[in-house]
C-alpha positions, -999 to 999 in steps of 0.1 A, spaced: -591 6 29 -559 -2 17 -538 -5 -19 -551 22 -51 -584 28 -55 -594 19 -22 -602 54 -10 -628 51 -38 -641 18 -28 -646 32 9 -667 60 -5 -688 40 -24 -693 11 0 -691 31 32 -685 -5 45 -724 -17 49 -739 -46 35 -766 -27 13 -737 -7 -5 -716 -37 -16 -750 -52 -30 -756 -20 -46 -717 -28 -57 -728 -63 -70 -751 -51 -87 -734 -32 -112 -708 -56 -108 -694 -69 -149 -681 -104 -138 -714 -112 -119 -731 -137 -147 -699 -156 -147 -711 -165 -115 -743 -183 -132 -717 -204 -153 -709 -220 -118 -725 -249 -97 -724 -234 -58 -744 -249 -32 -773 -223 -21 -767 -205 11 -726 -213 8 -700 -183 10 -667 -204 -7 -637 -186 -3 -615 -219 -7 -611 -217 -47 -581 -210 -42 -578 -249 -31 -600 -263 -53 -624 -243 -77 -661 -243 -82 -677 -266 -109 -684 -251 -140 -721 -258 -146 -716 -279 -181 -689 -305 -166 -715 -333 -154 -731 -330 -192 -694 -332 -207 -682 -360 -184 -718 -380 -188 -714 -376 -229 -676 -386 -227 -685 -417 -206 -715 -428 -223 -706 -420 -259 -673 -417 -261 -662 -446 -238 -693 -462 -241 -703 -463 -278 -672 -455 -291 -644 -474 -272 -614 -476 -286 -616 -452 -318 -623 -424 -298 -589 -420 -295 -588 -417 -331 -625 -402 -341 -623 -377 -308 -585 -366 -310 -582 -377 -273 -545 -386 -281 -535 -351 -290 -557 -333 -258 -526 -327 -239 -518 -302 -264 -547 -290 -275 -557 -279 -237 -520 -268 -236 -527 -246 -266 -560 -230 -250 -545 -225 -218 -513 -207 -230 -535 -176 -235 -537 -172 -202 -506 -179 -194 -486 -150 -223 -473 -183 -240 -475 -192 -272 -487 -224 -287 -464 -252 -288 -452 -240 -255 -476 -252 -230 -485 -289 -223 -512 -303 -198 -507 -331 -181 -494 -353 -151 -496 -334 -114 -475 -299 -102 -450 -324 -88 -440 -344 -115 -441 -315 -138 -418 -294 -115 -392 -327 -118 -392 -326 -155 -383 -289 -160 -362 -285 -134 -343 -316 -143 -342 -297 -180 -331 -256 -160 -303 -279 -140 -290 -299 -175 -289 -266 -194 -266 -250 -166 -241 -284 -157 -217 -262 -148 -231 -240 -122 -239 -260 -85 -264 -238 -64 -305 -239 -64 -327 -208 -50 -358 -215 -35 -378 -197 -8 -378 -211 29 -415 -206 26 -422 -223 -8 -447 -253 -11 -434 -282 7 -436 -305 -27 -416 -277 -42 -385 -280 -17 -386 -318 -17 -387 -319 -55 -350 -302 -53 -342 -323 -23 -350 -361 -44 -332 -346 -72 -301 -337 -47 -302 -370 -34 -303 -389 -67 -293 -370 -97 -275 -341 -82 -257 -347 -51 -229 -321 -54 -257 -293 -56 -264 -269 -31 -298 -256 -21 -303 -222 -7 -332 -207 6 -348 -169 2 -372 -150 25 -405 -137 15 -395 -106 3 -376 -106 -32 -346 -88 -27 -340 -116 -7 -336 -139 -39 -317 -114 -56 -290 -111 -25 -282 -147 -33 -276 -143 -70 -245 -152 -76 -219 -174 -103 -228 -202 -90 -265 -199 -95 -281 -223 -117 -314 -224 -112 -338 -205 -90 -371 -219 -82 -398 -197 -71 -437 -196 -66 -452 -169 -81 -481 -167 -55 -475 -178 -22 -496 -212 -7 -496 -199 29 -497 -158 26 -506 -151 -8 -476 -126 -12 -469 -122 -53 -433 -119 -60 -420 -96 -89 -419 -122 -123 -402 -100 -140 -379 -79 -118 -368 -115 -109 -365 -136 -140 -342 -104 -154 -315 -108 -123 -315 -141 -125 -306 -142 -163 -279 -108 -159 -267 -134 -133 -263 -164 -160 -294 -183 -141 -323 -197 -155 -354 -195 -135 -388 -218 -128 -416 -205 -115 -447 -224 -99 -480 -202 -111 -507 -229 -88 -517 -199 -70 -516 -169 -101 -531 -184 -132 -569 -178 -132 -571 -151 -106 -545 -124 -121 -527 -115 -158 -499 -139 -165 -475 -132 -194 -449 -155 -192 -429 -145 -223 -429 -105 -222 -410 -118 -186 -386 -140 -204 -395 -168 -183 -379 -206 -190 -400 -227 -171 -433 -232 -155 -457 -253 -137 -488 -251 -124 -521 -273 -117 -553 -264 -127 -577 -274 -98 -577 -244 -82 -588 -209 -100 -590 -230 -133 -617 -253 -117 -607 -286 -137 -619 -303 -104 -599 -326 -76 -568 -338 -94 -574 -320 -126 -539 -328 -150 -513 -302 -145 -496 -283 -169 -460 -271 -181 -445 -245 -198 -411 -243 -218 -397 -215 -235 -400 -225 -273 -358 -214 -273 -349 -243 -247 -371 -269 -266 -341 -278 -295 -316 -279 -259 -336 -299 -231 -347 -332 -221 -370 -346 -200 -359 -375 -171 -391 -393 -179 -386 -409 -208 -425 -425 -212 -435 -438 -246 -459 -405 -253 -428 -385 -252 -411 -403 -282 -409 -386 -313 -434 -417 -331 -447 -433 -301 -468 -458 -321 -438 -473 -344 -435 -490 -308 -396 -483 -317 -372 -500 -286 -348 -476 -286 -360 -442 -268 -358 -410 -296 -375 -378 -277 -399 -358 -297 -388 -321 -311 -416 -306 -293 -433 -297 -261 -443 -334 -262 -413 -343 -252 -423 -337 -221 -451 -361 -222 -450 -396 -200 -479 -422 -205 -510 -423 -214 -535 -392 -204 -564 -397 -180 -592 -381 -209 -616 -377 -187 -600 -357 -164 -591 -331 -192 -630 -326 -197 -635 -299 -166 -604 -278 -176 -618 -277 -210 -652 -263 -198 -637 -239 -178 -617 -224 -199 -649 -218 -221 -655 -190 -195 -618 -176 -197 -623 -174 -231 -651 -146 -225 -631 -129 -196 -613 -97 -195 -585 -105 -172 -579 -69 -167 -609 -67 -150 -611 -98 -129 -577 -83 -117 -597 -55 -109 -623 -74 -90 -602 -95 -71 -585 -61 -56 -616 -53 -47 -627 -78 -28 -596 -85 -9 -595 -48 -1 -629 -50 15 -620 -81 36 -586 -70 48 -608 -33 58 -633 -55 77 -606 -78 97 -590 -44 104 -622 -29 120 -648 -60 128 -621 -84 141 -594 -59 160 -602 -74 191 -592 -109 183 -556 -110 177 -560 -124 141 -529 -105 121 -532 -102 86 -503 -115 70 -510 -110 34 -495 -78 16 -514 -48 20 -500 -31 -13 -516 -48 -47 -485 -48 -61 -480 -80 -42 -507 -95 -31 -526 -124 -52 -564 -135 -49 -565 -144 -12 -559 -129 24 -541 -152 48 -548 -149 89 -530 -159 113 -544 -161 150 -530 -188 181 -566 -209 180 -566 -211 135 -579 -246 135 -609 -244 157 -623 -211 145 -621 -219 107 -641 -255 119 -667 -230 133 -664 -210 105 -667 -241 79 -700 -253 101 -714 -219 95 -715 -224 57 -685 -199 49 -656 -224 37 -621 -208 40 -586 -232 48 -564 -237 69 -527 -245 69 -501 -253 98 -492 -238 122 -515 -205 125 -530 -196 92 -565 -190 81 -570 -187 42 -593 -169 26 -599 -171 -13 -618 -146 -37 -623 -167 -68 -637 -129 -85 -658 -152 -114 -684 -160 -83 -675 -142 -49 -695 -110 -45 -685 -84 -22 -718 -90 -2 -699 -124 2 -672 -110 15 -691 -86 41 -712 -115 55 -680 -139 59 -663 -112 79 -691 -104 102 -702 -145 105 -667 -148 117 -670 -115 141 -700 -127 150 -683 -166 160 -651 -146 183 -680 -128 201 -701 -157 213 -669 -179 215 -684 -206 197 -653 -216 182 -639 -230 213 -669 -258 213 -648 -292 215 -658 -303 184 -641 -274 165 -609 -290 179 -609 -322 167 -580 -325 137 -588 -341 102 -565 -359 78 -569 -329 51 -568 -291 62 
């Protein structure tokens, strides 16, 4: 067992199945896991993809659509507050996030909201040329600098990091303008420093945005003891607002007075009903708003984060250790004959909420794994991802994913030619 406390967890598990039910059992998060609509007989580790539906959504949606929509119409936007839900799921999500209200908005996808604040970080630092990012970051996040080198910034530089953070620190420099980081990343799950980082970057004169997809639901976020400027993230994943749930963006509330936003939509004018011609940005984190909201998307995220609001983050922290502890034990001892390599951090310091594998034949064994009812990931070229959503994975989840995948390397079922053939998403 690896990372603090894991000496402890060995003792008490002594790695069998009846000790991590014994576990579960006295297990604090386990009724969350009630508050969640799983499939019986299905071991998900892929929340970290797309989360679990929160049992009350179909009721919300069905009373939205039917009442709302149906009875209502049009003065629901009036009688329901629909027009102001951007902020007011902004305002409940900031909790989570160490922000403060006014500084959060939900809305739009990861993508566009990474264009809009780093188009703000690059405005507030004309003068300076270079953007960090991380040869490993999330594709969208390198092509998001790339269209904006191409079409609003072509005398900028890009420069990329390495996984490790004094990577990103060795290319502070003068020049520095922006550095642009996931917190959590997609492919191994390594955590980088927030903090640590965010203060270089600012001794160095840099401002700093930092993509939270993979952080925000499974671990303790607090954006402003860190000094952070900017953030993005999407909500579809440990947040569980469902496929395509609206992303969200953060801005410190001391750049709101200085930055604009490139996307000058009528929701982000200062009195977007006066139906003014001439464009006058709001003072606020509306700014930052485009067109009209999709209102029933915003329905799931607001569910969920009915159960953050009971949660001790501390403690799903805590969990979520735990669990990816026990998994990372088990791969070490069940599956050392298979050439799988963990490539997730072994020290908690930096690690998030999943465990990435990496093995020569990924594709095929995660189909067999999928067809066995334990749904894990996979992303190109090598890498098998694993997910422990703590609100409703158990630890006797996590024993009987490792040994249904032990048990799929021994008989070689894997290599059946159906496991091979490739689909569109992965």
């Amino acid at each position: 067992m690896t990372g603090t406390g894991a000496a402890a967890l060995q003792e008490r598990l002594s790695i069998d199945r009846a000790a991590c039910v014994e576990l579960d059992g006295k297990d604090e998060l386990a009724p969350f896991r009630d508050r969640f609509d799983l499939p019986q007989g299905l071991i998900y580790l892929d929340g970290n993809s797309l989360g679990a539906m929160p049992r009350t959504v179909p009721s919300a949606l069905t009373e939205a659509a039917t009442q709302g929509w149906g009875q209502q119409l049009i003065r629901s936007w009036n009688e329901r507050d629909w027009h102001n839900l951007p902020l007011q799921a902004g305002d409940r999500l900031a909790g989570l996030l160490g922000a403060a209200p006014g500084e959060v908005l939900v809305g739009d996808s990861t993508s566009i909201n990474l264009y809009k604040v780093l188009y703000a970080a690059l405005s507030l630092r004309a003068d300076r040329k270079t953007i960090i990012s991380e040869r490993n970051n999330f594709p969208t996040d390198l092509y998001v600098v790339q269209g904006m080198q191409r079409t609003l910034f072509p005398d900028h530089a890009m420069v990329l990091a390495e996984d490790g953070d004094d990577s990103v620190l060795s290319l502070l420099g003068t020049d520095t303008a922006v550095v642009s980081l996931s917190h959590v990343n997609y492919r191994t799950g390594r955590l980088r420093d927030m903090k640590r980082i965010t203060q270089a970057a600012h001794a160095n004169g840099a401002l700093v945005v930092w993509d939270m997809c993979h952080s925000v639901g499974a671990l303790a976020v607090d954006l402003n003891s860190a000094k952070v400027d900017f953030a993005v993230g999407c909500t579809y994943k440990y947040l569980n607002a469902g496929p395509g749930g609206p992303a969200w963006l953060y801005a410190a509330a001391r750049h709101l007075p200085l930055v604009e936003s490139p996307l000058t939509g009528w929701h982000g004018h200062r009195t977007p009903f006066a139906f003014d011609g001439t464009y006058a940005p709001a003072a606020t984190i509306e700014k930052f708003r485009v067109g009209t909201p999709p209102i029933l998307s915003y329905l799931p995220l607001l569910e969920s984060l009915k159960i953050f609001q009971d949660l001790d983050m501390a403690k799903l922290r805590a969990k979520s250790l735990r669990l990816t502890d026990l998994f990372i034990e088990l791969v070490d001892t069940e599956l050392a004959d298979f050439d799988f390599e963990v490539v997730t951090p072994r020290d908690h310091a930096e690690r998030g909420s999943q465990v990435a594998l990496t093995h020569d034949h990924g594709w095929p064994i995660m189909q067999a794994l999928i067809d066995a009812s334990v749904i894990g990931d996979f992303r190109a070229p090598d890498i098998l991802r694993f997910g422990f959503t703590p609100l409703y994975v158990t630890h006797a989840d996590v024993w009987d994913a490792a040994m249904t995948l032990a048990d799929i390397m021994r008989s070689g079922r894997w290599r059946e030619p159906r496991f091979a053939e490739r689909k569109l998403v992965t």
